[in-house]
Phi, psi and omega in degrees: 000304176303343155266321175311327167291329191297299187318300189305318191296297170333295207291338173313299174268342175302337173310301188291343166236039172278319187273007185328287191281015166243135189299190162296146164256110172284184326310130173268093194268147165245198219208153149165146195016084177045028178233125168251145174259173135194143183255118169292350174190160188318146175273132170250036179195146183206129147265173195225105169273111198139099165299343181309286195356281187315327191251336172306301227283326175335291177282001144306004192054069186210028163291354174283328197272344183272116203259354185176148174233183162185178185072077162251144182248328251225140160296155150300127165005138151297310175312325171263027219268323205288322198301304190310333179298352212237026228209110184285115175244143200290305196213162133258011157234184171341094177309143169302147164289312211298312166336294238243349149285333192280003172215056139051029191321187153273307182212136176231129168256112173258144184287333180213151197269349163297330182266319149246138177171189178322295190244045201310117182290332181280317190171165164281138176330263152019262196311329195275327158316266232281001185250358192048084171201081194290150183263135159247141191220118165343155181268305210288335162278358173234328202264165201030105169171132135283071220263041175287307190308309226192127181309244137051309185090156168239081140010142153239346210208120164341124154317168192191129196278012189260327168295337144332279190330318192283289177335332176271321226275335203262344160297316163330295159336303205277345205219026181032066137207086171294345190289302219292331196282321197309324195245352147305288183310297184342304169332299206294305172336272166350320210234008143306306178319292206302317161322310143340261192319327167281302166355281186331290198291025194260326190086057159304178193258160190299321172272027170284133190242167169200181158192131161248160196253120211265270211217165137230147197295343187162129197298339164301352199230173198304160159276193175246126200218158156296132171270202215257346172259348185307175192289315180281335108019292176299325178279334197291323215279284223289357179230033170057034143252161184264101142335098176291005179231127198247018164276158186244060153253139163316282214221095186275102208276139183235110201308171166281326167348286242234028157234297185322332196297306197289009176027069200278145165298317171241161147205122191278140190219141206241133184241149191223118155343303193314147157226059150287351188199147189294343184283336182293009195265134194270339160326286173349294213279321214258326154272024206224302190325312212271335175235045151305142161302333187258330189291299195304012167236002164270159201332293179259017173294304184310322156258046170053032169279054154280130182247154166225149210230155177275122200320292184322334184294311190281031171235146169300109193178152169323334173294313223273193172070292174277354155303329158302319184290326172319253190330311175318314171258350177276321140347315161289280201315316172320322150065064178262015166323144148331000000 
């Protein structure tokens, strides 16, 4: 299944940068989490729910195009801090439906179908069709995945960086200039590889574990860890680690009991702006490892195998890419050779 998807997911975007050396043809339909659009020309105006979005379209160069954004967990890329500064943001949670019709988009690209979809915390696919404003929702929110269940969603299938790709290659697409998105993905492509390839050279050892650690809801109760299809999930795989958490929920709370059991090598831990809950403070969590009675006896705590990885990195987004080279080298510092 998991190649049959990879491969479909593949045919995909080579479709789509087939049209590299071509303008766009309007009317242009897409497809995303079972709702289709068409567009008659290119938008010249867009919101962006999301920071993937939002930052994807940044390095398409398309900040000009952009009439708002919203929902950030994360400060934004340093490369992009001056573009963003010019860049009205609607929330920094959720956007109002009215925010995001009150400034008349063209197209609004959302990152997750919780926010527009059957039970859209912004709105429904529906409300935003009756304002004449079509919704596009990253593929990385839709393809293996299940949000039927559960806000968060259920992975059915390992996350795969090809749905990024598709996600550049078909905004690229939608704004004509697919060529430029063709040598992003290159970039991006490049320097996945080159993280892989030190991973490799390292000899690691055959039982390296991990779990990363999203946030807890209260420091007394299970945390929130990656699951076993997840975005971090995808980096451990892609550098020979084994995930100690076997849920295929995005984001599953698991006790610490049952993570100390499985004595993990590392544990990545994210840090974020947000302070909805006292754990997002990465301070927090790194006095919370070191002196629980049960986190403080495991493998990495004892040996000060902590990482910290950018909350936003652990989401389907351009960041998962420099969160791989992070892991790749701290992988090194550890100096875990075989």
């Amino acid at each position: 299944m998991m190649l049959r998807l990879t491969m479909a997911i593949a045919a995909s975007v080579t479709a789509l940068w087939q049209t590299a050396h071509a303008s766009t043809e309007y009317p242009l339909t897409l497809s995303s989490c079972g709702h289709e659009i068409t567009l008659e020309q290119a938008p010249e105006s867009v919101v962006s729910i999301g920071q993937a979005p939002t930052e994807m379209l940044y390095m398409l160069g398309l900040a000009d195009n952009i009439a708002g954004t919203a929902l950030w967990i994360s400060p934004v890329l340093e490369e992009f801090a001056d573009i963003d500064a010019g860049v009205e943001r609607l929330s920094d949670n959720a956007p109002s439906y009215e925010s995001v019709v009150t400034k008349e988009p063209d197209l609004v690209v959302s990152a997750y179908e919780w926010m527009i979809g059957p039970s859209g915390m912004v709105g429904t696919f529906e409300m935003f069709e009756d304002a004449g404003i079509p919704v596009w929702t990253l593929p990385t929110d839709c393809v293996g995945k299940d949000n039927s269940q559960s806000m968060d969603g259920s992975r059915t299938t390992l996350f795969d960086t090809e749905l990024l790709y598709e996600s550049i290659a078909t905004l690229a697409a939608i704004f004509g200039i697919a060529e430029h998105g063709g040598d992003v993905i290159a970039e991006l492509r490049a320097r996945e590889d080159a993280a892989i390839a030190r991973a490799e050279h390292l000899d690691l050892p055959s039982d390296l574990s991990g779990v990363f650690w999203y946030s807890s809801a209260d420091l007394s109760i299970d945390p929130y860890v990656a699951g076993a299809n997840s975005v971090p999930s995808w980096m451990m795989a892609e550098l020979g680690i084994r995930n100690v958490v076997t849920s295929e929920e995005e984001w599953p709370t698991v006790g610490w009991e049952t993570i100390a059991r499985s004595n993990p090598t590392f544990i990545a831990a994210a840090s974020m702006d947000r302070r909805r809950f006292p754990a997002d403070d990465i301070a927090v969590k790194r006095e919370f490892l070191y002196f629980d009675p049960v986190t403080s006896t495991t493998e990495a705590v004892q040996n000060n195998r902590i990482i910290e990885i950018d909350a936003h990195a652990m989401d389907p987004s351009i960041r998962a890419i420099l969160a791989l080279e992070t892991l790749a080298d701290k992988l090194t510092e550890f100096n875990l050779s075989e």
